[in-house]
C-alpha positions as MATLAB code, in Angstrom:
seq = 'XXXXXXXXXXXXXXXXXXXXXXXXXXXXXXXXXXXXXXXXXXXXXXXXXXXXXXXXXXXXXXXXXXXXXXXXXXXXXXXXXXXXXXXXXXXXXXXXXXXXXXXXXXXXXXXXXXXXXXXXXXXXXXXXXXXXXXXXXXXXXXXXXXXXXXXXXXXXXXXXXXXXXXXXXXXXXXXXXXXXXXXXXXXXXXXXXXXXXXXXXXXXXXXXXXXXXXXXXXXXXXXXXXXXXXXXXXXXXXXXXXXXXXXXXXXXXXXXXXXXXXXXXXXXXXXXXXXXXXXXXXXXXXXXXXXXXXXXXXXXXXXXXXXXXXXXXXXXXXXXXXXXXXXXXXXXXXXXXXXXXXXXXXXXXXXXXXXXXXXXXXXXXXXXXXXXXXXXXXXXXXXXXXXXXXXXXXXXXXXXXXXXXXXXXXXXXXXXXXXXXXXXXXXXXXXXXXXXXXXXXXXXXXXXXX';
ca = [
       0.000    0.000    0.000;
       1.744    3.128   -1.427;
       1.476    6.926   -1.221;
       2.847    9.313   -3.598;
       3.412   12.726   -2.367;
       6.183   15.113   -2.680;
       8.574   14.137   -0.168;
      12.215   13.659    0.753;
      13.924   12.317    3.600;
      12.881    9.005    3.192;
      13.288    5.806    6.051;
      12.405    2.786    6.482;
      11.593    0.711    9.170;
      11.825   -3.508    9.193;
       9.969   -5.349   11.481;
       7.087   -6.991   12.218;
       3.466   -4.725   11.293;
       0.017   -4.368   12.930;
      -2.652   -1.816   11.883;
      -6.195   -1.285   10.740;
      -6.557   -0.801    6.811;
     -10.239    0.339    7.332;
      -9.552    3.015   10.392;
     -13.505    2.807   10.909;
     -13.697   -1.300   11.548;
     -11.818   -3.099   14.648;
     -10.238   -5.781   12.218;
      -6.552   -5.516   12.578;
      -3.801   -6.875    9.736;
      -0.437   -8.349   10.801;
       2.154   -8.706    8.916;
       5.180  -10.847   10.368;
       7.923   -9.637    8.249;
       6.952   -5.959    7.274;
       8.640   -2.586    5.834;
       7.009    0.805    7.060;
       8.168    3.969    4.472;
       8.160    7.511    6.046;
       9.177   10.505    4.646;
       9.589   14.465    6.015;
       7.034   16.136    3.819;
       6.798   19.940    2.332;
       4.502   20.973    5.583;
       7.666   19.591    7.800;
       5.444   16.868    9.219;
       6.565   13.344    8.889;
       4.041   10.860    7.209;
       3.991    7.307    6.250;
       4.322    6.797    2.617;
       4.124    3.046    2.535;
       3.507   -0.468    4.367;
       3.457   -4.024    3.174;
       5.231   -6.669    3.311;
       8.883   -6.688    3.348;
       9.427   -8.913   -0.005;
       6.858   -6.981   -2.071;
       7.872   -3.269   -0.671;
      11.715   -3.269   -0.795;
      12.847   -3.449   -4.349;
      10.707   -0.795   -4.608;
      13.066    1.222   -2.448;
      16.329    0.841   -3.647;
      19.235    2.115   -1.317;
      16.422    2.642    1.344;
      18.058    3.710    4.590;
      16.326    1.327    7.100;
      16.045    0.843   10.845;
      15.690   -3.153   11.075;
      14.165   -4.391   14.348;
      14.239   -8.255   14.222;
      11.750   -9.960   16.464;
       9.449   -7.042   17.256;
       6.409   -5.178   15.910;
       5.560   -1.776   15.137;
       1.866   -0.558   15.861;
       0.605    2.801   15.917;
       1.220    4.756   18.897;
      -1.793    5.190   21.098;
      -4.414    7.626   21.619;
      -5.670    8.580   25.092;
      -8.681   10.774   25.168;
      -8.813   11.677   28.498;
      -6.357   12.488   30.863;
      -5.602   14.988   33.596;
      -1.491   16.484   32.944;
      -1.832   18.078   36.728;
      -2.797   14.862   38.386;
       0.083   13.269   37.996;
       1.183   13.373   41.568;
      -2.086   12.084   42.801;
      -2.172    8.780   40.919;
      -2.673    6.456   43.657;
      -4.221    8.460   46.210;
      -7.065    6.666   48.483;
     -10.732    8.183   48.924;
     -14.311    7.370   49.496;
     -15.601    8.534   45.664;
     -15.172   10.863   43.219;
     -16.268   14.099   45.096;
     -13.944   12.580   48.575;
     -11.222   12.786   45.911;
     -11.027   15.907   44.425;
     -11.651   17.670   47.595;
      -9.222   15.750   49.457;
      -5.906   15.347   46.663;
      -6.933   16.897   43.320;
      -7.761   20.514   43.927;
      -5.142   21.146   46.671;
      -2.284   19.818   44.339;
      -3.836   21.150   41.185;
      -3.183   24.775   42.886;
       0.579   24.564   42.460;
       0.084   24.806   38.374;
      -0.260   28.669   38.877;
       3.646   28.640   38.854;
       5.148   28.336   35.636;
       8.058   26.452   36.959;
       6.417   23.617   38.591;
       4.505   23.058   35.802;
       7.076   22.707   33.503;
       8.850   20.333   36.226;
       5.453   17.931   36.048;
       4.781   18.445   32.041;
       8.179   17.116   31.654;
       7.472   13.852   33.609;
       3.874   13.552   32.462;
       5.100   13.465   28.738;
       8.377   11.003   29.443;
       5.660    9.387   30.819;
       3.200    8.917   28.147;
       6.465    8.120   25.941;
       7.730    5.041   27.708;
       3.899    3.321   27.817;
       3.409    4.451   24.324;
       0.824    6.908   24.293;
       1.716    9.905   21.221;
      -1.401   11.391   21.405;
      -3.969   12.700   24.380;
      -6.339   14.981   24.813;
      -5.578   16.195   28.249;
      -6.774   18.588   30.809;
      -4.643   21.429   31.970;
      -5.864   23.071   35.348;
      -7.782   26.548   35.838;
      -4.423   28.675   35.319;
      -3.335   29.878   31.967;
       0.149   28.945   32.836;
      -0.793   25.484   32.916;
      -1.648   25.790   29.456;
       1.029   27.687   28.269;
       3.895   25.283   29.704;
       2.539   22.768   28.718;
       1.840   23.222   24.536;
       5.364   24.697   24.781;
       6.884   21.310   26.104;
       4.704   19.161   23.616;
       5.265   21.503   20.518;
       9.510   21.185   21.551;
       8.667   17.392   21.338;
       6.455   17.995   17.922;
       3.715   15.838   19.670;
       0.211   16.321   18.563;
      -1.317   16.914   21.795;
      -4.562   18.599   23.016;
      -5.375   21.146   25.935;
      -7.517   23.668   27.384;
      -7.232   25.989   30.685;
      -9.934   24.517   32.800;
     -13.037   26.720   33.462;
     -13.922   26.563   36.997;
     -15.916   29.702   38.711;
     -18.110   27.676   41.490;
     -17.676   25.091   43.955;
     -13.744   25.047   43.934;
     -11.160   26.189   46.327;
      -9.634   29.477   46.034;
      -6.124   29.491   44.359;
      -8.485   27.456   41.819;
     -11.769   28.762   41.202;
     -12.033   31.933   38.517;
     -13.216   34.484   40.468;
     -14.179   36.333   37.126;
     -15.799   34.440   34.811;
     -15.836   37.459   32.099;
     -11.969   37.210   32.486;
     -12.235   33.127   32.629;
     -13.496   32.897   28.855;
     -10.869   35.961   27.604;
      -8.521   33.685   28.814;
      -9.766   30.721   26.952;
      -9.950   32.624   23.743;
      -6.476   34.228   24.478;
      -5.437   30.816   24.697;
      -6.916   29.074   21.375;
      -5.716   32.208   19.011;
      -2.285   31.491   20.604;
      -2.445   27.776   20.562;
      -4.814   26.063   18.314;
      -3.563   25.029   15.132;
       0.127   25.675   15.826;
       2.249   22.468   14.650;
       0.505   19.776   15.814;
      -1.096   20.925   18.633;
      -4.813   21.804   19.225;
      -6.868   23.370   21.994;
     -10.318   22.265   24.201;
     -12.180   24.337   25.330;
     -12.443   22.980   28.886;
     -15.450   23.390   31.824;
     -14.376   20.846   34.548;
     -18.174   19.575   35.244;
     -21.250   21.069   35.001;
     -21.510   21.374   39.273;
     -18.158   23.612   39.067;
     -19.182   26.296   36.237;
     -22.292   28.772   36.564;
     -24.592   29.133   33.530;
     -22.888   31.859   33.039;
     -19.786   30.418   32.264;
     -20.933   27.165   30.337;
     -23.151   29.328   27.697;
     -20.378   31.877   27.525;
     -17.686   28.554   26.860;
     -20.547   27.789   24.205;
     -20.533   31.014   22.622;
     -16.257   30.661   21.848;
     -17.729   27.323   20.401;
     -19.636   28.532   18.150;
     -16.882   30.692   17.114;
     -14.372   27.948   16.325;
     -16.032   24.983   15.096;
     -12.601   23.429   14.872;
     -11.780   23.547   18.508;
     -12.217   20.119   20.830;
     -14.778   20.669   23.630;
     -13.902   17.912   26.975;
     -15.327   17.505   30.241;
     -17.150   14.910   32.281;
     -20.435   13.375   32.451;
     -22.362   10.909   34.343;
     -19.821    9.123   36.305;
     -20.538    8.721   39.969;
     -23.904    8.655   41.350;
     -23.981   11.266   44.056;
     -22.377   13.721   41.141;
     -25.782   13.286   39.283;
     -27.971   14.014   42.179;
     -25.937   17.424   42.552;
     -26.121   18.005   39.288;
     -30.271   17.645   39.267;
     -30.161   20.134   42.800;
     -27.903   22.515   40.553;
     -29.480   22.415   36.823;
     -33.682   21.053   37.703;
     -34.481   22.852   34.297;
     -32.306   20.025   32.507;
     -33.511   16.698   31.497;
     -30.551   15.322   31.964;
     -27.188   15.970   33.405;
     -25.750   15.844   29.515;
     -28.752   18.062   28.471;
     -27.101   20.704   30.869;
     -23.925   20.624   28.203;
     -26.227   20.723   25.690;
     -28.119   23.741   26.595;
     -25.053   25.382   26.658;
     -23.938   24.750   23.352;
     -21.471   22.361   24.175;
     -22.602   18.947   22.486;
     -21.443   18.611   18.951;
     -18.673   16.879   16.332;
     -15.111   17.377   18.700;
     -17.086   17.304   22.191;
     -15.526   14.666   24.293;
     -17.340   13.590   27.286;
     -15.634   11.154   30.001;
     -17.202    8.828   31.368;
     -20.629    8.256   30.162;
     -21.767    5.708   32.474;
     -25.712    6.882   34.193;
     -27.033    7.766   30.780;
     -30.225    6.659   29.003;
     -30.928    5.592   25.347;
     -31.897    9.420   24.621;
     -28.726   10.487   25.767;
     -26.488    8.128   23.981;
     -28.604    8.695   21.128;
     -28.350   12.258   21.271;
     -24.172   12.146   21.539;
     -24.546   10.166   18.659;
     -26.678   12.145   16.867;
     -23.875   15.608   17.157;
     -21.068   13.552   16.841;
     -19.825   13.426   20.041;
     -17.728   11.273   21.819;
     -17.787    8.878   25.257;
     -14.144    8.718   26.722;
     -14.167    5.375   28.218;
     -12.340    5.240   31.866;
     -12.508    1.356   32.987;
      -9.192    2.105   35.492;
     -10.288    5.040   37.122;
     -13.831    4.066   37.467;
     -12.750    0.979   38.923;
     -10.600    2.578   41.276;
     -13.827    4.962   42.505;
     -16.397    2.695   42.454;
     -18.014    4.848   39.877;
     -20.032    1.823   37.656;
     -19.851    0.467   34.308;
     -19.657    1.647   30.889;
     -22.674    0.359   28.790;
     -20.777   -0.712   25.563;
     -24.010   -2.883   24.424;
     -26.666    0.392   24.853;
     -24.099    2.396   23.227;
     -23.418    0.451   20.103;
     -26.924    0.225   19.351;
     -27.168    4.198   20.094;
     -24.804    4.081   17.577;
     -22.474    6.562   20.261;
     -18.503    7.182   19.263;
     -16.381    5.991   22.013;
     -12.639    5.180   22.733;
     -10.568    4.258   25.578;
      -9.069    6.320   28.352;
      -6.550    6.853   31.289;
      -8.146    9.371   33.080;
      -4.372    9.317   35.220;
      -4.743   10.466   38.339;
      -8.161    8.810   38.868;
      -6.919    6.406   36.506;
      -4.308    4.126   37.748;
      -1.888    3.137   35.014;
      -0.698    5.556   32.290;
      -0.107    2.011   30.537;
      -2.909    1.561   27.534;
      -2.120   -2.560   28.570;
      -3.727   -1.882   31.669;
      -6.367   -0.015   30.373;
      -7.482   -2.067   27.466;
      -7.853   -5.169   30.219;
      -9.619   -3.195   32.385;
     -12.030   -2.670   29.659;
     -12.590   -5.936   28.460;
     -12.928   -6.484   32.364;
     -15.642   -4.081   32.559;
     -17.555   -4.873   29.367;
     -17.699   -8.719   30.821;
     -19.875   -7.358   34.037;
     -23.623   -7.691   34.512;
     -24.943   -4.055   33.476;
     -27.795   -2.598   35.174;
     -29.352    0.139   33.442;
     -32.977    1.734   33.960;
     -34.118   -1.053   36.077;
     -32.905   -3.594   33.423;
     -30.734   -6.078   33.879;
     -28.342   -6.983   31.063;
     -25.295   -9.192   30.991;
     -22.166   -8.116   30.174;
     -19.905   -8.573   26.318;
     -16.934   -9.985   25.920;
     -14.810   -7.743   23.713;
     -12.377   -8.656   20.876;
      -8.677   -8.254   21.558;
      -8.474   -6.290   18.074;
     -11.455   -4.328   19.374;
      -9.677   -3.083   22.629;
      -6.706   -2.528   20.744;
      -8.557   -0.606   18.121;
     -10.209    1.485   20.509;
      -7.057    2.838   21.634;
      -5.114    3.632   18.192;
      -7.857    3.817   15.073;
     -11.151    4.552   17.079;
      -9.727    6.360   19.633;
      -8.696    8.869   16.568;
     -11.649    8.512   14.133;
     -13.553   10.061   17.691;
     -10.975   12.841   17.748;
     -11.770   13.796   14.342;
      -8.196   12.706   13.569;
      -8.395    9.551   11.393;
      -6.153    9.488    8.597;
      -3.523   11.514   11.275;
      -2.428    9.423   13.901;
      -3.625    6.168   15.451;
      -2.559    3.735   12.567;
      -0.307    2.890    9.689;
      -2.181    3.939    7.046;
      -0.463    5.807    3.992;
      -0.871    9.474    4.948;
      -0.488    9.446    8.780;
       1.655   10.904   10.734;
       4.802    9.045   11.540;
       4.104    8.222   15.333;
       4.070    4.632   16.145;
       5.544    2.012   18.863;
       7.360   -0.783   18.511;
       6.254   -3.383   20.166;
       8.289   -6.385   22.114;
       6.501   -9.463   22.751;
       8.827  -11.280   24.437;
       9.484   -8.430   27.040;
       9.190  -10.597   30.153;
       9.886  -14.274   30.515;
       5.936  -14.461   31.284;
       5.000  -12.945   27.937;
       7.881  -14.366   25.762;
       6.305  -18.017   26.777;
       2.775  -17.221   26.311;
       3.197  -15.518   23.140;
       5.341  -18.338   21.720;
       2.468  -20.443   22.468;
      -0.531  -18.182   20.517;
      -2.117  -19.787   17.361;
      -3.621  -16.226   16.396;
      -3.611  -13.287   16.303;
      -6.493  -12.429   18.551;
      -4.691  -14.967   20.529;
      -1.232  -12.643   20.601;
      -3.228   -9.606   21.198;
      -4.842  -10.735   24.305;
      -1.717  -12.251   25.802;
       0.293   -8.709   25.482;
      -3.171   -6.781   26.552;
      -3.141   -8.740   29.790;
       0.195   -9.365   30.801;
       1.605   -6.178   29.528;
       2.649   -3.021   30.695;
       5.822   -0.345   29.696;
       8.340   -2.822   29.233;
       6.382   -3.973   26.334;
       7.063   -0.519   24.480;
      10.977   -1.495   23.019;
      10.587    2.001   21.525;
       8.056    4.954   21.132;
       8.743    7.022   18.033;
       7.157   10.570   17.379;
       7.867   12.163   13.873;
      10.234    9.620   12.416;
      12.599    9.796   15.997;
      13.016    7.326   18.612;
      12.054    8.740   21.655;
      12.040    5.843   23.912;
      14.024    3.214   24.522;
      12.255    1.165   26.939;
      15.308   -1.977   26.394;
      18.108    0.546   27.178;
];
């Protein structure tokens, strides 16, 4: 499968292959003994130009400089579409529930990011981070301070990762050192921020309320109206996760029907609008997310960890809702997309309860899980045919993959008679050390075997 832009800088990379040749279906291809062609482009972005098998591709590519990589697999570098940069440090932290939690760790460390330096000091880990499990692309929150924001695109944009942020909008219900105490001044910001940011290299901007209970009308219709204005940004925050965050949200909103119909009131449900979560919704929700083009960010880790509930992946498919696969780090408890893919397929196995109907659970494809972390996770972006595969055209960001890692996974994966079979045996035994290398942009920038 070939390409035939203008380019230069040609490379090729030998090894094993797995990606998705339709970017909107879960059906994965591997090829054992593969050659991947990238090339620096006129824009200065790195694409892929070809993939195929090794035999058929290389005499194509005479004198082809080539990185050979015998015994491992490239894959496309992963997409996380919800994550929290500032709550790095509280990863790990125990608590009753959600609300317990952000009170008690998240909003007192999440004051810090008003210095410039200390968020750097954090960005830097966060993103070495996301390297060494694999992850090249997230769509992450920053925290109330423009600062946050600012260190942050800079650190990605030195990297030339496509990442996505957004100062969080917070003007109720929060802690001072985090709550906007001017909510006029809140959305200049925000707009400040997306002429500045948006569209510059790879990086893009989301417009950002927290949750409904932490922003006044006010400021959700106003974050609705800079919207409206650039159809092009992302829109991310949460929805119907915890239980006792719905009932506050019915004291706070009663005019809505729902605590996503408060978003949509606001202007803040359409194509690019990420919600996390997703769990206490009904079929007119789901069917209204699906209807806009919005997006569930599934969270199996962190709403695990919480005792939040279960994502419905049966109601949704039939709602016919967009949905891919999350972190949500610090709720979250792994950065590792390993960890998160079997905590979904853990999750999608359990008895579902929804509107006083019982339903049991799914058991999900190991291509599926995968694909909701590279292809779907970026079709839901809006960024399929960018990142999140190999296709001809994407952007040169993949990992390459080690299956024999640990003695644990080198013997089970030995013993695998498919390739559903390999899948699963790296999504549950694996972690970081099954990233050999993470490479953004046609560099190695992990070396996980070092």
């Amino acid at each position: 499968m070939t390409a035939h832009p203008s380019v230069n800088h040609l490379q090729g990379w030998h090894a094993g292959l797995l990606w998705f040749p339709d970017p909107q279906s879960p059906h994965a291809q591997h090829e054992t003994d593969g050659l991947l062609v990238t090339a620096r482009e006129a824009d200065g972005i790195v694409r892929i130009q070809a993939i195929g098998a090794y035999r058929d591709l290389a005499p194509q590519y005479p004198d082809l400089p080539t990185t050979h990589w015998p015994g491992l697999c490239i894959a496309p570098g992963f997409v996380d579409l919800h994550i929290h940069y500032p709550q790095t440090d509280v990863i790990g932290s125990p608590a009753d529930g959600l609300l317990p939690w952000l009170e008690h760790y998240t909003f007192p460390h999440e004051k810090q990011f008003s210095d410039p330096a200390y968020a750097h000091e954090v960005t830097s880990f966060f993103l070495d981070e996301l390297m060494r499990h694999g992850v090249t692309t997230a769509l992450c929150f920053a925290t109330a301070h423009p600062e946050s924001v600012n260190v942050f695109m800079a650190e990605a944009q030195k990297r030339h990762l496509r990442m996505i942020t957004g100062k969080v909008l917070q003007d109720r219900h929060s802690p001072d050192g985090l709550r906007d105490t001017d909510t006029q001044l809140s959305l200049r910001q925000t707009e400040d921020l997306i002429h500045l940011w948006h569209g510059v290299d790879r990086l893009g901007y989301a417009i950002t309320p927290r949750f409904a209970p932490t922003s006044s009308t006010e400021q959700l219709h106003g974050a609705g109206e800079i919207a409206q204005q650039f159809p092009d940004v992302w829109i991310q925050s949460h929805v119907a996760e915890n239980l006792d965050e719905i009932r506050w949200v019915k004291e706070l909103f009663p005019e809505a029907r729902s605590y996503l119909d408060v978003y949509d009131r606001a202007g803040l449900l359409r194509q690019r609008s990420v919600y996390a979560h997703c769990i206490y919704m009904d079929e007119a929700d789901r069917r209204r997310m699906a209807e806009v083009g919005a997006t569930a960010a599934i969270s199996p880790t962190s709403n695990l960890f919480l005792g939040s509930g279960f994502f419905d992946y049966a109601a949704s498919d039939a709602a016919g809702l967009r949905y891919g696969l999350a972190s949500d780090v610090g709720g979250g408890t792994s950065f590792s997309p390993f960890h998160t893919m079997h905590a979904a397929y853990t999750v999608a196995r359990q008895r579902v309860e929804s509107q006083g109907v019982g339903r049991l659970g799914i058991s999900l494809s190991p291509e599926h899980l995968w694909w909701q972390h590279t292809a779907g996770a970026a079709a839901a972006l809006d960024l399929d045919g960018k990142v999140g595969n190999l296709l001809p055209g994407c952007e040169a960001d993949f990992v390459v993959l080690n299956p024999k890692a640990t003695p644990l996974l080198a013997r089970r994966t030995a013993q695998t008679e498919t390739l559903a079979e390999w899948l699963f045996a790296m999504i549950v035994l694996g972690d970081e050390r099954l990233i050999a290398h993470t490479v953004v942009q046609g560099q190695t920038l992990t070396d996980n075997r070092a």
